[in-house]
Backbone as a chain_set.jsonl record, in Angstrom:
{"seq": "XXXXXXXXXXXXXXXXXXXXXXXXXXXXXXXXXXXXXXXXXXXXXXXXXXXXXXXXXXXXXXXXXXXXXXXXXXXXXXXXXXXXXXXXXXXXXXXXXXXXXXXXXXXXXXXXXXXXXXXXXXXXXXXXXXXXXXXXXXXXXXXXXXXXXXXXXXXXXXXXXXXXXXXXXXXXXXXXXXXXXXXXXXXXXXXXXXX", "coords": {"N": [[56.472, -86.134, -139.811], [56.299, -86.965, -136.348], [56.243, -89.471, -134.195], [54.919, -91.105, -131.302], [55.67, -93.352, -129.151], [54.236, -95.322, -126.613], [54.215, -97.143, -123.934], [51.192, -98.363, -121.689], [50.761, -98.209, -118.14], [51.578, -99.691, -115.184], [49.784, -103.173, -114.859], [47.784, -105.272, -113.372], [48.098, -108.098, -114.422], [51.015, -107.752, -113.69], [51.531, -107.603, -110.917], [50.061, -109.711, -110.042], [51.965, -111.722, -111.51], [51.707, -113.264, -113.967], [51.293, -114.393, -117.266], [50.499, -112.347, -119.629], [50.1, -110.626, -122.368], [47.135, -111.124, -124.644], [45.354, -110.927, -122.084], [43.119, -109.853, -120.007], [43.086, -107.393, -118.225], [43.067, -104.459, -115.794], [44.838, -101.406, -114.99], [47.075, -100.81, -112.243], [46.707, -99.259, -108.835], [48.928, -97.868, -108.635], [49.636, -98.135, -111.743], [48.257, -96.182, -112.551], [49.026, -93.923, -111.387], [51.475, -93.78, -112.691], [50.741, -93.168, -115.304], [49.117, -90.598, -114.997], [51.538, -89.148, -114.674], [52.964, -89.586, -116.973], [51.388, -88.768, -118.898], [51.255, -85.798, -118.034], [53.576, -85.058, -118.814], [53.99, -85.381, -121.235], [51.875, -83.782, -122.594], [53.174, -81.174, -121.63], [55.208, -81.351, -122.695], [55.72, -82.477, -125.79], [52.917, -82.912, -126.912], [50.357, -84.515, -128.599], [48.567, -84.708, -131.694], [46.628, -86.344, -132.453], [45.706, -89.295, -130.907], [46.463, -93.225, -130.83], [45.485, -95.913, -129.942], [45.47, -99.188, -128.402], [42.873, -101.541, -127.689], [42.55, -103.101, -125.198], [42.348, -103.325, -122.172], [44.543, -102.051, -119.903], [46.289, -100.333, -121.453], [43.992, -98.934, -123.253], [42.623, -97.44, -121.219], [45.024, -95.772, -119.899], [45.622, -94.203, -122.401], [43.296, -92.954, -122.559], [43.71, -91.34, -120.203], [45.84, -89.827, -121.217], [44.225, -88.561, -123.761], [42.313, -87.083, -122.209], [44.077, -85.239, -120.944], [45.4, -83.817, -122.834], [43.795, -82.941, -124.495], [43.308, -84.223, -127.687], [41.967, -85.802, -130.311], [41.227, -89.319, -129.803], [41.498, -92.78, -131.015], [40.382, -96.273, -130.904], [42.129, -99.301, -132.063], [42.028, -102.642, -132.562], [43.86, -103.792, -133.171], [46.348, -103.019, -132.537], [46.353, -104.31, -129.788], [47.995, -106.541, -127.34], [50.363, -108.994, -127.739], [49.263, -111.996, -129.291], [48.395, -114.479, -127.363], [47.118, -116.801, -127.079], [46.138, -119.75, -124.878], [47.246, -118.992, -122.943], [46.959, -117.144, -121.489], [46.985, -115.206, -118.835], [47.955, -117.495, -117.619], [49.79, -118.65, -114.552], [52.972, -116.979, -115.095], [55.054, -119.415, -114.455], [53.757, -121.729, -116.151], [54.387, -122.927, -119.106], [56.204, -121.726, -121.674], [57.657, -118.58, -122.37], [56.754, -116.795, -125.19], [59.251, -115.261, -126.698], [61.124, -117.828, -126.585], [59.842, -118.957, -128.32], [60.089, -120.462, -131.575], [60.354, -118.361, -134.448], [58.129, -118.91, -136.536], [56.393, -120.592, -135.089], [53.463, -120.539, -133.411], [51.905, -119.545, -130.11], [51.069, -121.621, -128.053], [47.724, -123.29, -129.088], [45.954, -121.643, -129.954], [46.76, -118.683, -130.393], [49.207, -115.992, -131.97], [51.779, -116.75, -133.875], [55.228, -115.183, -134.044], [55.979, -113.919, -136.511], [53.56, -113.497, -137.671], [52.494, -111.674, -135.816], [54.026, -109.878, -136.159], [53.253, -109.265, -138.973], [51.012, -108.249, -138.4], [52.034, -106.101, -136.84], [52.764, -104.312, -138.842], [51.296, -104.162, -140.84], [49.224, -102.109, -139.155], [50.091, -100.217, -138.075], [51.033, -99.091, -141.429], [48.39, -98.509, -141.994], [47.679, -96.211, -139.407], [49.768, -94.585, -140.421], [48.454, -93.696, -142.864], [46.33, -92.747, -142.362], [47.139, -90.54, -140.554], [47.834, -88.34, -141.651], [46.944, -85.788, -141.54], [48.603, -84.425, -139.426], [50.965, -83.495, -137.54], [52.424, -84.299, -134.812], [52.083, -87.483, -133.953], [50.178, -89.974, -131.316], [50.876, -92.862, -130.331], [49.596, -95.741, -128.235], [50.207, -98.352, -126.456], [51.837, -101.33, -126.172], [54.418, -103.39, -124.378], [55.329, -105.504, -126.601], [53.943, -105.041, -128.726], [54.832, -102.324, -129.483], [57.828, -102.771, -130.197], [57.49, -104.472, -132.396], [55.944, -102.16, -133.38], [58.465, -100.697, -133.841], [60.388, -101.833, -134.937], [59.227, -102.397, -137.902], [59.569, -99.593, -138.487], [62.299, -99.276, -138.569], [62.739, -100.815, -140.448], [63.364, -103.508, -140.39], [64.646, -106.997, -140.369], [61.813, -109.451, -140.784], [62.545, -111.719, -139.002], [64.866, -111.583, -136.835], [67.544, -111.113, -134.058], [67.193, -108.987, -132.303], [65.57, -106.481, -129.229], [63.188, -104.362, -128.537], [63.001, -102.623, -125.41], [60.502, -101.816, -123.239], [59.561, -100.074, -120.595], [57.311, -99.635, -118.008], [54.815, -96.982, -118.993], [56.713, -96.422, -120.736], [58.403, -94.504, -123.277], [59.172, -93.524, -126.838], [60.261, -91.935, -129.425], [60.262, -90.753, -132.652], [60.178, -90.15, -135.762], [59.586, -89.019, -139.159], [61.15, -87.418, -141.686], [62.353, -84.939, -143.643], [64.879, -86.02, -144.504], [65.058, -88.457, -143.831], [64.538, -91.091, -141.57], [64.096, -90.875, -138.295], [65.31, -91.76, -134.605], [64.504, -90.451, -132.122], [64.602, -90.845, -128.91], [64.335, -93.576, -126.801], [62.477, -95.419, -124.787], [61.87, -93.658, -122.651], [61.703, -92.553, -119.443], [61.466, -90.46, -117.984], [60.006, -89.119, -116.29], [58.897, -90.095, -114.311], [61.043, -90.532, -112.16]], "CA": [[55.576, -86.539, -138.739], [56.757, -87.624, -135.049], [55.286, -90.396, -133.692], [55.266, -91.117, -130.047], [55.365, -94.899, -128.752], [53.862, -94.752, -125.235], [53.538, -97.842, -123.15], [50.565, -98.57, -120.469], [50.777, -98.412, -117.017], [51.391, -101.148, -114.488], [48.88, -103.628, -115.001], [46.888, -106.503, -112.499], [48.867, -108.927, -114.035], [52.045, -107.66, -113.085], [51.222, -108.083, -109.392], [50.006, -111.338, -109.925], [52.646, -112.847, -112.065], [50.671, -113.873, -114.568], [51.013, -113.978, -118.863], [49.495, -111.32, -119.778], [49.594, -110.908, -123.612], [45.846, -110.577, -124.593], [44.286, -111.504, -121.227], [42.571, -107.54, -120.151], [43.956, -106.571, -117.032], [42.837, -103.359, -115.368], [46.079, -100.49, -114.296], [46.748, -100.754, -110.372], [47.131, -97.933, -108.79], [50.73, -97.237, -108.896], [50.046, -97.595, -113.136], [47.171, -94.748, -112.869], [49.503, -92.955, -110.878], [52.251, -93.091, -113.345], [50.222, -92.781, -116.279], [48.8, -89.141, -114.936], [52.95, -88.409, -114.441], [53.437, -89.721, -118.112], [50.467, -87.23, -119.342], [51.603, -84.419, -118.254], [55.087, -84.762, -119.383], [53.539, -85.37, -123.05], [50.998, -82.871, -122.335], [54.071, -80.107, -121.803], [56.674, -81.289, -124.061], [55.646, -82.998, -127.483], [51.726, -83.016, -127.239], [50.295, -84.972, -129.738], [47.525, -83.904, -132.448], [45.975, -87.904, -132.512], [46.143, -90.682, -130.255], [45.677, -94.523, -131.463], [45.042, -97.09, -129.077], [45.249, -100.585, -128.283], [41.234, -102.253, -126.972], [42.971, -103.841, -124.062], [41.781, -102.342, -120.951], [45.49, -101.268, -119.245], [46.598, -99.426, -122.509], [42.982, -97.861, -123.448], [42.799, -96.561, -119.781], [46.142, -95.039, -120.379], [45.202, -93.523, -123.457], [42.05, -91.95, -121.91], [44.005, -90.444, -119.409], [46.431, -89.134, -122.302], [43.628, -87.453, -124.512], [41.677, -85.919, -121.14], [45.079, -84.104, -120.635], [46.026, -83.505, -123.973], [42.502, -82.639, -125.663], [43.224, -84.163, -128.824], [41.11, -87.06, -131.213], [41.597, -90.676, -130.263], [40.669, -93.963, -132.183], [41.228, -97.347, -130.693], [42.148, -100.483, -132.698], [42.132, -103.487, -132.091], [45.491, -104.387, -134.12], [47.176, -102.164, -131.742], [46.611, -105.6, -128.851], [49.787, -107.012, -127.151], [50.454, -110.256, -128.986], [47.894, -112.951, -128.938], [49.242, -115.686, -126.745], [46.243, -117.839, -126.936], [45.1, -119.772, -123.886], [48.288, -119.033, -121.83], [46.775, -115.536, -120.889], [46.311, -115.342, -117.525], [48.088, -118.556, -116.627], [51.116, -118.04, -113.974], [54.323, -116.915, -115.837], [55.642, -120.914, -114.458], [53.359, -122.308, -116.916], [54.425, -122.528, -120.626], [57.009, -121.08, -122.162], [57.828, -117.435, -122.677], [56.837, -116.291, -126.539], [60.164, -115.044, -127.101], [61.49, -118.743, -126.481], [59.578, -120.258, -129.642], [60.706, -120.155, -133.109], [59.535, -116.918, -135.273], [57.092, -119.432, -137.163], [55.673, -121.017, -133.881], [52.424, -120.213, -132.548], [51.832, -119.903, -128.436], [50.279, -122.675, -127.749], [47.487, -123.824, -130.743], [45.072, -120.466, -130.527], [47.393, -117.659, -130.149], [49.835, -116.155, -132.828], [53.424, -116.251, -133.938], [55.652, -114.204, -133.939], [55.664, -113.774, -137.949], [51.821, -113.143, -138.17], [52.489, -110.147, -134.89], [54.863, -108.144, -137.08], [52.519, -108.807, -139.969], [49.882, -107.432, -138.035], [52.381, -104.227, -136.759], [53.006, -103.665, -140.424], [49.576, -103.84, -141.381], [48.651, -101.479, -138.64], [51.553, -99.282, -138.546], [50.788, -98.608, -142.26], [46.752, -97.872, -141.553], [47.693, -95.595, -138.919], [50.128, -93.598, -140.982], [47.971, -93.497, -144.039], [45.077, -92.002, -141.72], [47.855, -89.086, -139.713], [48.615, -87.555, -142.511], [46.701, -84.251, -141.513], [49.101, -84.48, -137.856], [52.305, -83.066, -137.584], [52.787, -85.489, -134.352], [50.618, -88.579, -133.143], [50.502, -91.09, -130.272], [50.077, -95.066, -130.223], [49.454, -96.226, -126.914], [50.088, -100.399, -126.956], [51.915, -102.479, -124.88], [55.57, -103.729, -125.128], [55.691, -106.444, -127.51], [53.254, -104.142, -129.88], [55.741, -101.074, -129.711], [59.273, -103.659, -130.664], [57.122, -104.458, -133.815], [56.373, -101.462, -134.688], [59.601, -99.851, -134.127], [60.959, -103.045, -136.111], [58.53, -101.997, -138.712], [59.584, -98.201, -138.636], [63.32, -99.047, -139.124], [62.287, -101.958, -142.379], [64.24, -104.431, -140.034], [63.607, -108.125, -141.31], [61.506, -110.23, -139.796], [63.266, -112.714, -138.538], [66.26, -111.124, -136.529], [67.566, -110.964, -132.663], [66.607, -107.895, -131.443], [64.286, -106.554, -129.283], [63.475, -103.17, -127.941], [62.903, -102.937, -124.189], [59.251, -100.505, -122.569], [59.634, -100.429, -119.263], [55.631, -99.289, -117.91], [54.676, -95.73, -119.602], [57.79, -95.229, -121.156], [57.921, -93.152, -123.986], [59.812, -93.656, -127.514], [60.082, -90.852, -129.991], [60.386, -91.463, -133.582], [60.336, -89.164, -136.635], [59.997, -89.033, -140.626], [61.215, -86.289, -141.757], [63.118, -84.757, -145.27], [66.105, -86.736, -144.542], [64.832, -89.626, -143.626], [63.671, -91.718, -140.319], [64.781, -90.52, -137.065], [64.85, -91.801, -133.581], [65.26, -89.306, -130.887], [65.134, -91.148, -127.939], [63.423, -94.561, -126.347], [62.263, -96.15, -123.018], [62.384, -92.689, -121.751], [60.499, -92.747, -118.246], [62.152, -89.362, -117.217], [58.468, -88.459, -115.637], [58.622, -91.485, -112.941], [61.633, -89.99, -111.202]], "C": [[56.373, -87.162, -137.593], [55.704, -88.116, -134.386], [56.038, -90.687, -132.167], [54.679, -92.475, -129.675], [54.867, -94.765, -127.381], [53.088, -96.296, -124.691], [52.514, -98.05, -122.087], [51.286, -98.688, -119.208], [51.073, -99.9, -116.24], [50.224, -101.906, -114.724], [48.555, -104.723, -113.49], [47.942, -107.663, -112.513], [50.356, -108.819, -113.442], [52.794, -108.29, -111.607], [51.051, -109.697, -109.545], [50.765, -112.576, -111.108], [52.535, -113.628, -112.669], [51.152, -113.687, -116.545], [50.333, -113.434, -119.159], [48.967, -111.135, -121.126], [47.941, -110.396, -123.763], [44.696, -110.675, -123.485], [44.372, -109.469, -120.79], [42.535, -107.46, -119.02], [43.712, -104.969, -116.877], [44.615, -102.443, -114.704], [45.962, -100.984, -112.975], [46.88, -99.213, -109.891], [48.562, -97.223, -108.442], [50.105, -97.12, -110.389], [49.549, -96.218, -113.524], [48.15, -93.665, -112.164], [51.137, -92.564, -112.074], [51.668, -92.665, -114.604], [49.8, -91.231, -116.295], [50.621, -88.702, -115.223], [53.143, -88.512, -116.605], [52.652, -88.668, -119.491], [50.922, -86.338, -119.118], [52.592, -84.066, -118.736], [54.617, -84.468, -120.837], [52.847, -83.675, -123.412], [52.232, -81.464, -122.255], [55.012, -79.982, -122.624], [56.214, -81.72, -125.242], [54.051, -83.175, -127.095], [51.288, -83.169, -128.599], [48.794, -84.389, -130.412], [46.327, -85.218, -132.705], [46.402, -88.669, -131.782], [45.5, -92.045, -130.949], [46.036, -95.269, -130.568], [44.566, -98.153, -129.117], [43.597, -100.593, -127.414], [41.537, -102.323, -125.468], [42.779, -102.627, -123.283], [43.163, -101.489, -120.006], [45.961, -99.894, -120.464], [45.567, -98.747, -123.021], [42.48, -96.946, -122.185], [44.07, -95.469, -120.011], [46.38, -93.788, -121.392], [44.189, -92.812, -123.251], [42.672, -90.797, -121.438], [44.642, -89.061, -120.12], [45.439, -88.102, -122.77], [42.974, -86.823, -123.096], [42.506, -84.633, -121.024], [45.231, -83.275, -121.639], [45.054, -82.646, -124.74], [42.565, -82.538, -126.45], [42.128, -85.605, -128.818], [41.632, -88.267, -130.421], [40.853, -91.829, -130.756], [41.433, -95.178, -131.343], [41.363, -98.386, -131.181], [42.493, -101.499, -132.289], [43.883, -104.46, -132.326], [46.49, -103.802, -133.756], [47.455, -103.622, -130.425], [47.905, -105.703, -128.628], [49.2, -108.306, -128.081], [49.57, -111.502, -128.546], [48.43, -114.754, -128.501], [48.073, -116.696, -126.419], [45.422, -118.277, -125.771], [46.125, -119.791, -122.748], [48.276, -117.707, -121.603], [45.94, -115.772, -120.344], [46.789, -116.531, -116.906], [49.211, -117.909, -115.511], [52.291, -118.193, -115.027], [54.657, -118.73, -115.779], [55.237, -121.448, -115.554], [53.663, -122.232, -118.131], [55.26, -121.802, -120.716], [56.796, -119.694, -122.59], [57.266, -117.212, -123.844], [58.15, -116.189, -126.946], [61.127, -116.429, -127.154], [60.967, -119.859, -127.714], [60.215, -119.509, -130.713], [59.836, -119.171, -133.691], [57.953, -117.816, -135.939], [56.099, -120.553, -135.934], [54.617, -120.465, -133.291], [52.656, -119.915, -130.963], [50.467, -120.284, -128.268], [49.327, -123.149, -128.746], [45.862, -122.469, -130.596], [45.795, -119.489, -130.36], [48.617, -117.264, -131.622], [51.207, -116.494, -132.893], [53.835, -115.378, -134.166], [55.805, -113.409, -135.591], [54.515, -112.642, -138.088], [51.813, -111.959, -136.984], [53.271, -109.675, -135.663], [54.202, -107.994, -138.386], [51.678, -107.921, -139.662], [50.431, -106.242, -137.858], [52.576, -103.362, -137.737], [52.145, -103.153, -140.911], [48.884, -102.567, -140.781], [49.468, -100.467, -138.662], [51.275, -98.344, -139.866], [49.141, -98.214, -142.339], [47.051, -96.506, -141.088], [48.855, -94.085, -139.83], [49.545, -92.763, -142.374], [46.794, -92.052, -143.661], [45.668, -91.016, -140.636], [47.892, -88.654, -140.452], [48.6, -85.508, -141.873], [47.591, -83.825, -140.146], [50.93, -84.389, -138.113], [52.731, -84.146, -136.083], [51.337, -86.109, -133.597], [51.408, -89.126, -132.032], [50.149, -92.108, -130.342], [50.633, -95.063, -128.558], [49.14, -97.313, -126.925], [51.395, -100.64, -125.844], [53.268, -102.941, -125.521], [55.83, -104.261, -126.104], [55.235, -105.747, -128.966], [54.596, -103.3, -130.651], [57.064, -101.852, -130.537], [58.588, -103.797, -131.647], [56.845, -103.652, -134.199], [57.808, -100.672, -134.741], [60.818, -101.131, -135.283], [60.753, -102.418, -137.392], [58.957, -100.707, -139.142], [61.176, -98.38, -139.235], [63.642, -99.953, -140.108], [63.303, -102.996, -141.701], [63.592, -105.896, -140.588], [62.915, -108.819, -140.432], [62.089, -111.048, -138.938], [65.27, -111.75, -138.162], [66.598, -111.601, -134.826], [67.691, -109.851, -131.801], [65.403, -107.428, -130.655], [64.226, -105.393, -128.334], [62.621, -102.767, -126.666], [61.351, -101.248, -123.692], [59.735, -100.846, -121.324], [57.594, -99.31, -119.355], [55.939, -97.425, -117.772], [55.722, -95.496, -119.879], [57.292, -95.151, -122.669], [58.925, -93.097, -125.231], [59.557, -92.523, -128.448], [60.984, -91.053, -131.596], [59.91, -90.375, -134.957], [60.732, -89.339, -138.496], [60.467, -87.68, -141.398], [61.825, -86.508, -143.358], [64.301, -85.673, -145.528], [65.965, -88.241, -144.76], [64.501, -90.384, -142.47], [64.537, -91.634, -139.191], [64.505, -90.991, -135.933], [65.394, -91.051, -132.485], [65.647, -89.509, -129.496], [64.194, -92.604, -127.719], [63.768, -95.107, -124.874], [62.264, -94.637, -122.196], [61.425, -92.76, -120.575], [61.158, -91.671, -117.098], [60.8, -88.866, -116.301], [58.469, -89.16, -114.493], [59.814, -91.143, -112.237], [61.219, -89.037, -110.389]], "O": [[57.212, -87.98, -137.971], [54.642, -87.588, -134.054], [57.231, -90.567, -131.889], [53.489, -92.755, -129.82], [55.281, -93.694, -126.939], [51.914, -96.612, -124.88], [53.166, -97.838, -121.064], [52.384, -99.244, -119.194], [50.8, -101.002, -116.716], [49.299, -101.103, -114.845], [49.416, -104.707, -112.611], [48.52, -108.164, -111.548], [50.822, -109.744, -112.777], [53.794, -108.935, -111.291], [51.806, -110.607, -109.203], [50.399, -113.704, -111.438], [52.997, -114.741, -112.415], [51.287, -112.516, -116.899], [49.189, -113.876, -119.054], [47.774, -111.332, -121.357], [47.524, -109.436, -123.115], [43.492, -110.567, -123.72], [45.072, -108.488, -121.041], [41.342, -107.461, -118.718], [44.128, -104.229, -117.769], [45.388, -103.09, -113.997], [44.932, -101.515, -112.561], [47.124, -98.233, -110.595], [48.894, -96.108, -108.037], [49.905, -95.928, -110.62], [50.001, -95.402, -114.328], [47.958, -92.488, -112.469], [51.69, -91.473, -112.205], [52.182, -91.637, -115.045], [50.009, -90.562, -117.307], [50.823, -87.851, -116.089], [53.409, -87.542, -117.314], [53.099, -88.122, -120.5], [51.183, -85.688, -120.131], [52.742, -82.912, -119.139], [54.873, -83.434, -121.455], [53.216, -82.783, -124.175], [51.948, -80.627, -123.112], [55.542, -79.005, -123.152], [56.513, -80.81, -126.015], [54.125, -84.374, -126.825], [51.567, -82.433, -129.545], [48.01, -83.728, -129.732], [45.211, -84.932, -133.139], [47.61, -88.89, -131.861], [44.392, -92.076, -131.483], [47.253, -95.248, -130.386], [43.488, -98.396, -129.66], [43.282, -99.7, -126.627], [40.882, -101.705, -124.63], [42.945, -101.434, -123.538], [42.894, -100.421, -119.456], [45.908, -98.694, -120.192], [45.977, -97.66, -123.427], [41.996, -95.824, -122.333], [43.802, -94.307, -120.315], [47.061, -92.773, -121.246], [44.185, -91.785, -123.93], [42.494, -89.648, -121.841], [44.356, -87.879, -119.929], [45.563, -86.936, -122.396], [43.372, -85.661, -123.017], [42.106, -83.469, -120.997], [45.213, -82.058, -121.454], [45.425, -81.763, -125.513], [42.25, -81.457, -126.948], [41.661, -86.228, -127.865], [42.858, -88.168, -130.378], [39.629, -91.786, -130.886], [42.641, -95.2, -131.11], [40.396, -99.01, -130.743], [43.43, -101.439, -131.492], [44.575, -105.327, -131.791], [47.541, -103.881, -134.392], [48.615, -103.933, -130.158], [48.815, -105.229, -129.308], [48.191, -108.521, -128.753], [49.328, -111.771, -127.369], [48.694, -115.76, -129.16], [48.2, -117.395, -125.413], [44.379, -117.707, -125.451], [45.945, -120.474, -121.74], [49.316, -117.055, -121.506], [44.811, -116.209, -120.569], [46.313, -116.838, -115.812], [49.483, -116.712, -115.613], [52.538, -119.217, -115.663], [54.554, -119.378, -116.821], [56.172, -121.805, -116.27], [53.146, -121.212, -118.585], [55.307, -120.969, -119.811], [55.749, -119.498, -123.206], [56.602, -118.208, -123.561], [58.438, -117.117, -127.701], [62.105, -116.208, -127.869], [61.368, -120.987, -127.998], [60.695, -118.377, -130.759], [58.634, -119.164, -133.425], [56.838, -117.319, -135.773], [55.109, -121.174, -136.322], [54.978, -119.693, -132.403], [53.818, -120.112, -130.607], [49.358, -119.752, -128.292], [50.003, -123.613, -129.665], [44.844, -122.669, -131.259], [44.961, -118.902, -129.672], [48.904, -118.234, -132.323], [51.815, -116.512, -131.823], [53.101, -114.47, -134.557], [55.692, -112.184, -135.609], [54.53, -111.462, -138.439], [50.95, -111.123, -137.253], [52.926, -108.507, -135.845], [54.353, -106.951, -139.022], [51.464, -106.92, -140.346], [49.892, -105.252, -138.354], [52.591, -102.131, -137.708], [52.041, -102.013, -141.363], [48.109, -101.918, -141.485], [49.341, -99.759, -139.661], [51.243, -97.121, -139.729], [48.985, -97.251, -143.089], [46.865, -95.571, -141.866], [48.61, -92.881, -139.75], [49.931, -91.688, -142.833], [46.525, -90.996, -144.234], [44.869, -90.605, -139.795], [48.282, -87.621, -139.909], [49.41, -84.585, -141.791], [47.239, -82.727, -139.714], [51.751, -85.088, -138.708], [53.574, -84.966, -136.446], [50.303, -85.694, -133.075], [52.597, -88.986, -131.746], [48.945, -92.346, -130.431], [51.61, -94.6, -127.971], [48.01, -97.634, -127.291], [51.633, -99.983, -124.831], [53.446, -102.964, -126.739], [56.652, -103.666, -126.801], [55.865, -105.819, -130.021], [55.14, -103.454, -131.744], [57.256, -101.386, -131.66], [59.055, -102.934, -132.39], [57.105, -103.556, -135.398], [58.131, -100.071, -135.765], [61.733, -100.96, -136.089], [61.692, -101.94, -138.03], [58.739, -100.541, -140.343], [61.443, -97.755, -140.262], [64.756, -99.924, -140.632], [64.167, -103.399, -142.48], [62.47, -106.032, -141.077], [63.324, -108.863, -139.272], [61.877, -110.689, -137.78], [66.264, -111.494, -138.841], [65.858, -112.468, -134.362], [68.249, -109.858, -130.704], [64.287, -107.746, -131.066], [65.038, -105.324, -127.412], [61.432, -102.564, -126.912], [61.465, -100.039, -123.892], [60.299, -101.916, -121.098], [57.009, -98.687, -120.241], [56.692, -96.775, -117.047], [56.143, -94.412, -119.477], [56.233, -95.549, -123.155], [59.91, -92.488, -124.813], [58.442, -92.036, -128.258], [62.154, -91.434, -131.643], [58.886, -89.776, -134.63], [61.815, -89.676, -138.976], [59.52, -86.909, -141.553], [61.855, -87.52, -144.06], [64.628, -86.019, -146.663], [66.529, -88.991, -145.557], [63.349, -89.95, -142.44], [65.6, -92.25, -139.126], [63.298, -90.851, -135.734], [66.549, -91.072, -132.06], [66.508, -88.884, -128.877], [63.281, -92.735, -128.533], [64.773, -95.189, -124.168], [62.721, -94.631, -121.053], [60.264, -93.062, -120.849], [61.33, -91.843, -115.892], [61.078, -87.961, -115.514], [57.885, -88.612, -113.558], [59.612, -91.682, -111.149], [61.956, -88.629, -109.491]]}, "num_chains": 1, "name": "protein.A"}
């Protein structure tokens, strides 16, 4: 099975410089404009047989656009979300510390998760979503940077607790593969469509 990581579009907060995490931010129109570019590339080269999708309004927009082009199934879950940064979504970036700046067992802020309990969740979901492709020679998840680094964490059994961290830039495009051998990655961040 080849799975295809596929970040959202520019979002609202981008522009406004804002923590974004679970606060639901509409595309602008530069993201809708790369998101059609990032469809059709999919749409001609690796077209997928399922899409799964994050709730959040920049990445289920995204994913729309995807299956319109594509005319396959999609399903959106909620356990797909960027990471749940509590009540520091939507403040200005100034405010509060980054996520990546607390300790793995640290919350953001005292309703939001850690970083622990987000790769539990990409695990958790990660393994859903592969249980329920089976009949799909390749799928698509459409989620949001911080999502995608856990599951590609998740895909190569890295441990929790490490210092890595694998970079989306908006709609790029990771490519990822189980095969007879064993777990392949073919390429990531690709955003060859936006040139």
């Amino acid at each position: 099975m080849q799975i295809l990581l596929i970040r959202h579009g520019q979002s609202e907060a981008d522009l406004l410089d804002v923590h974004e995490g679970r606060a639901d931010f509409p595309l602008t129109e530069l993201g809708i404009e790369q998101v059609h570019k990032m469809a059709q590339r999919v749409a001609n080269e690796f077209p997928p047989e399922m899409i799964w999708a994050s709730t959040l309004q920049r990445a289920s927009e995204t994913a729309s656009v995807l299956q319109r082009t594509v005319g396959c199934p999609i399903e959106y879950l909620p356990e797909l979300r960027e990471m749940d940064n509590g009540e520091q979504a939507g403040r200005p970036i100034t405010e509060g510390p980054m996520p990546w700046e607390l300790l793995h067992h640290e919350k953001v802020g005292t309703t939001g998760e850690s970083w622990i309990e987000f790769r539990g969740r990409a695990e958790q979901v990660f393994s859903y979503i592969r249980e329920h492709s089976r009949p799909y020679k390749r799928i698509a998840i459409v989620a949001h940077g911080g999502t995608i680094s856990r599951l590609i964490e998740t895909f190569l059994q890295l441990p929790v607790i490490h210092n890595l961290y694998f970079h989306t830039d908006d709609t790029g495009i990771h490519l990822l593969e189980y095969n007879d051998i064993g777990r392949k990655i073919s390429f990531t961040n690709s955003t060859a469509h936006l040139d």
